[in-house]
C-alpha positions in Angstrom: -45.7 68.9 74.1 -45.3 67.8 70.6 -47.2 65.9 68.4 -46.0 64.3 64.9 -47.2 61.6 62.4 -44.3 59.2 62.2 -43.7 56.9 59.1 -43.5 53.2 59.1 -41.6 51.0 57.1 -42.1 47.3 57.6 -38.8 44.9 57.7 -37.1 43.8 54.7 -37.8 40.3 55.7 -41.6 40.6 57.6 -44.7 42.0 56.1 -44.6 43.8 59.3 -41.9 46.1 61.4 -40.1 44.8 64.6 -37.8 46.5 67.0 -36.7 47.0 70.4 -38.1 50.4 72.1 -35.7 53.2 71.6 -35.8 54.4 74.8 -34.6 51.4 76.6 -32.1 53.3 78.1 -34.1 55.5 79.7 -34.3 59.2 80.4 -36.6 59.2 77.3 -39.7 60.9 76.4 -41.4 60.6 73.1 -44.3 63.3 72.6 -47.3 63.1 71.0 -47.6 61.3 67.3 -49.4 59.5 65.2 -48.8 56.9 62.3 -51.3 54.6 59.9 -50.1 51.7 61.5 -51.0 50.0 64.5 -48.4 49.7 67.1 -47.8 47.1 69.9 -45.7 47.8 72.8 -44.8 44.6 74.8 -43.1 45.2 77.7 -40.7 42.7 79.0 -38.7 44.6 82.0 -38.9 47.7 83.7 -41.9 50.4 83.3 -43.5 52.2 80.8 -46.0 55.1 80.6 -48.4 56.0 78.0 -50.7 58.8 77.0 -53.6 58.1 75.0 -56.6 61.1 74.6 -55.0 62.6 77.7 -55.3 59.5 80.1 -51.9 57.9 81.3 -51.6 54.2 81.3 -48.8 52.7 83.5 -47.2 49.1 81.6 -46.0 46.7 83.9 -43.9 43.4 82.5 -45.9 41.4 80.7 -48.5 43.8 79.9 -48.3 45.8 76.5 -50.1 48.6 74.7 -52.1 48.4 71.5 -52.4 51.9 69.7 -54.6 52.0 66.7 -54.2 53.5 63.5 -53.8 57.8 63.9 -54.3 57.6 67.4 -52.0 60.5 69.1 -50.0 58.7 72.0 -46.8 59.8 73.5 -44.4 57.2 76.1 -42.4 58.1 78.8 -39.7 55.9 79.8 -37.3 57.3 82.9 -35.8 54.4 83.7 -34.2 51.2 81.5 -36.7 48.9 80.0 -36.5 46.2 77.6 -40.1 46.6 75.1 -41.0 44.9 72.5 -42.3 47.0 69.7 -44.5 45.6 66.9 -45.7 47.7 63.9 -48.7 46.2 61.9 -49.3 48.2 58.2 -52.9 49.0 58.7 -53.7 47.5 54.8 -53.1 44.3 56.3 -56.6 44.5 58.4 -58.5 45.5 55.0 -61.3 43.4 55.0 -62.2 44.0 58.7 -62.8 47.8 57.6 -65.9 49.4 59.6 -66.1 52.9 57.6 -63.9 54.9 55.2 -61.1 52.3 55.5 -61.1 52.5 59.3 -60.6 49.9 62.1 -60.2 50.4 65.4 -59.1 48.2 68.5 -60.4 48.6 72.2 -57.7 48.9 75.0 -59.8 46.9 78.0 -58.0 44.0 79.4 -59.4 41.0 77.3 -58.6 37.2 78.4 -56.2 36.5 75.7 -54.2 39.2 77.0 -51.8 36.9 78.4 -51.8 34.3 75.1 -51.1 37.8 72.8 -47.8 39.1 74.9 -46.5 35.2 74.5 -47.0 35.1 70.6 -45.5 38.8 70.6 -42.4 37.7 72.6 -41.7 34.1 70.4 -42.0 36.5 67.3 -39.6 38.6 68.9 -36.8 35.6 69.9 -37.2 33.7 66.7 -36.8 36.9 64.9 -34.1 37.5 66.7 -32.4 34.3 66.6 -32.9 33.6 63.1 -32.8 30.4 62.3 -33.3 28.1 59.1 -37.2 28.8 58.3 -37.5 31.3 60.7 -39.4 33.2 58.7 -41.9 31.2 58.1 -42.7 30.3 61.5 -42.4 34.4 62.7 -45.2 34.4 59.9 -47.4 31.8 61.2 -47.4 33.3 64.8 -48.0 37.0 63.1 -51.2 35.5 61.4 -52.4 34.4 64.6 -52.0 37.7 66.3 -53.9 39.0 63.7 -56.4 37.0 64.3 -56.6 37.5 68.2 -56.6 41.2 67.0 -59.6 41.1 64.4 -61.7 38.4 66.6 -61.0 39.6 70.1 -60.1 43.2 70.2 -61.8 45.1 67.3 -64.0 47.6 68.0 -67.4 46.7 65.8 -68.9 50.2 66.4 -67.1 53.7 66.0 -68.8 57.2 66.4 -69.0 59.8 63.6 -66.6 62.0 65.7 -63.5 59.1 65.3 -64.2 59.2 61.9 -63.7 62.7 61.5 -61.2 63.0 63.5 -59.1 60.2 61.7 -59.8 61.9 58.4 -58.5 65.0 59.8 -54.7 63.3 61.1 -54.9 62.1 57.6 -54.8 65.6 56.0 -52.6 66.9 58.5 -50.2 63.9 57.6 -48.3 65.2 54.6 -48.2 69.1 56.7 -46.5 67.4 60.1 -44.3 65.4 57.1 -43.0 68.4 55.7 -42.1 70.3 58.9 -40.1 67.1 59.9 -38.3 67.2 56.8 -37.4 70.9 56.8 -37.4 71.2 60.4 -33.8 72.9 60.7 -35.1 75.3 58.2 -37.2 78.6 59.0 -40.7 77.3 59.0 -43.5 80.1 59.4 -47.4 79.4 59.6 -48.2 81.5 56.6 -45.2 79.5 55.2 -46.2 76.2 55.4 -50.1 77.1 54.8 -49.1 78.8 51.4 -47.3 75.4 50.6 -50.4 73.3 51.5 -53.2 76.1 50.0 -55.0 76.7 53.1 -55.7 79.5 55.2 -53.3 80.5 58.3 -56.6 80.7 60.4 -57.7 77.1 59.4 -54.1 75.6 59.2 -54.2 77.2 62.9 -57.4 75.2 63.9 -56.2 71.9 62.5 -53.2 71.7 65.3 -55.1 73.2 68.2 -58.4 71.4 67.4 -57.1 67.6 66.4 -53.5 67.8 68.0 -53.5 70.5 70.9 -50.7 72.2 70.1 -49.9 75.3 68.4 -48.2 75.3 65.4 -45.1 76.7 66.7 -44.5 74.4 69.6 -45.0 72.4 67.5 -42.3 73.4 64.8 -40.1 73.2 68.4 -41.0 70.0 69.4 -39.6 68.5 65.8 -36.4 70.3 66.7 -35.9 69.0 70.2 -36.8 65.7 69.5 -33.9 65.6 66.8 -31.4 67.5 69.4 -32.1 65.3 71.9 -31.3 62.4 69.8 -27.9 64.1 69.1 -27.8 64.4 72.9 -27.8 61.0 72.8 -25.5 60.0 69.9 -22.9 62.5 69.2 -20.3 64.5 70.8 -21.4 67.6 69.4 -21.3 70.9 72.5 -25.1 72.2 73.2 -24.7 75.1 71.0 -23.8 73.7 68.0 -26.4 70.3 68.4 -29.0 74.3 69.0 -28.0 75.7 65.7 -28.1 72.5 63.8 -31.4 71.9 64.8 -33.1 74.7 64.2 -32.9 76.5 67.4 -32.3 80.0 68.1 -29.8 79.9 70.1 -28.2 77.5 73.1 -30.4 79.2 75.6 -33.9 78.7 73.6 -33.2 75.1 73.0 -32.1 74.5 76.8 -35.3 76.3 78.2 -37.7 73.9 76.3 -35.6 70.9 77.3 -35.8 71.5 80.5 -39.4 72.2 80.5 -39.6 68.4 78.9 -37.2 66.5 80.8 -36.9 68.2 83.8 -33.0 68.6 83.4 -30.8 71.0 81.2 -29.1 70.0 78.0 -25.8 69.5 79.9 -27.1 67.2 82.5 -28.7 64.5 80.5 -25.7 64.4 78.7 -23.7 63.6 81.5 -26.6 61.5 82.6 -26.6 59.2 79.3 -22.7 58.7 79.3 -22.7 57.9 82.9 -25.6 54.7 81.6 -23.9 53.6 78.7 -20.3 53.4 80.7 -22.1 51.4 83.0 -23.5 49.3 80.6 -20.2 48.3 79.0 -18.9 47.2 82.3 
């Protein structure tokens, strides 16, 4: 299991980011990550399941997911979906702050459940259509999603334990930014803590205690999330897509993708070539 903070960069043309989930395909599993943003997953068709503080949470069509600001979540998605993904920069919630510049929204089913998913899927065709003014009606509907969000869903109270565990993802932030960046590289604990100026006892802590995970799964996590994506995307052979990505050897990297997605390197390969032929027929 891995866990990562991932960056967020809204659209050119939106004061916010929206996309189509990555693994509509299927045969996908994101691990565990966190970002400052707060996400929305809308989904449309097919099934998704998340994992938030260890509890799954199966999405149905027409239900969707709100993840708040460095909250560690990971999705699986077997089989094909179509989800609608919505990225709000957490700045944009700035005056509904509770404590050290922290807000936090409840998952329970509210009543405008139902009135949310139909704002986020007209942002998502007019977006996607793009006609004269678009934009400014896209904007319109955002404002009133954030105002569903801030009146309906926020969370008024938070414990002293959120707020330190929050401060915590925030200092691990730039460390999980770095290892994704020189991930193909030979990263070491006493490495990486040296670069930072911490301890390798307390740089130790920091992963197990706020992200359960070791340090070095989750170096390996980085990797096969990047070789799966080459999986995916080019028609490189399972040793060199290993090498490349930081791996051992072919052997190393098809042991831990296996223990992940239940298949060998080779298989999902096949697997993913066999969908997208379909697709194109």
């Amino acid at each position: 299991m891995k866990s990562g903070h991932e960056l967020i960069v809204p659209n050119e043309d939106l004061p916010f980011k929206l996309f189509l989930f990555e693994g509509k395909n299927g045969n996908y599993y994101r691990e565990r990550h966190w970002h400052n943003s707060i996400e929305i997953f809308a989904l449309v068709k097919g099934s998704l399941t998340f994992y938030l503080n260890n509890k799954a949470f199966l999405l149905r069509p027409g239900e969707f997911m709100l993840i708040n600001s460095n909250e560690l979540h990971s999705v699986a998605s077997p089989k094909a979906n179509e989800t609608i993904v919505l990225q709000i920069p957490v700045k944009a919630f700035a005056k509904y702050f509770t404590e050290e510049n922290y807000i936090r929204f409840t998952h329970g089913e509210r009543v405008q459940d139902k009135a949310v998913m139909k704002l986020l899927i007209e942002i998502y065709d007019l977006y996607k259509e793009k006609k004269l003014g678009y934009d400014l009606k896209v904007t319109s509907k955002y404002y009133q999603l954030l105002y569903f969000l801030v009146t309906k869903y926020r969370k008024e109270e938070v414990t002293v334990e959120e707020l330190k565990k929050n401060k915590q993802l925030r200092k691990l932030t730039p460390i999980t930014g770095y290892i994704r960046e020189h991930y193909q590289e030979d990263l070491s604990l006493q490495g990486v803590a040296d670069i930072f100026g911490y301890s390798t006892t307390y740089l130790s802590h920091m992963f197990s205690d706020y992200i359960h995970i070791g340090f070095k799964a989750y170096v390996q996590s980085i990797r096969l999330e990047h070789a799966a994506l080459e999986l995916r995307t080019t028609n490189k052979t399972i040793s060199e897509i290993a090498v490349d990505n930081g791996f051992a050897n072919s052997k190393a990297f098809s042991e831990l993708f296996k223990t992940v997605y239940k298949m060998l390197p080779s298989q999902y390969k096949k697997e993913i070539a066999s969908f997208d032929h379909k697709g194109h027929n």
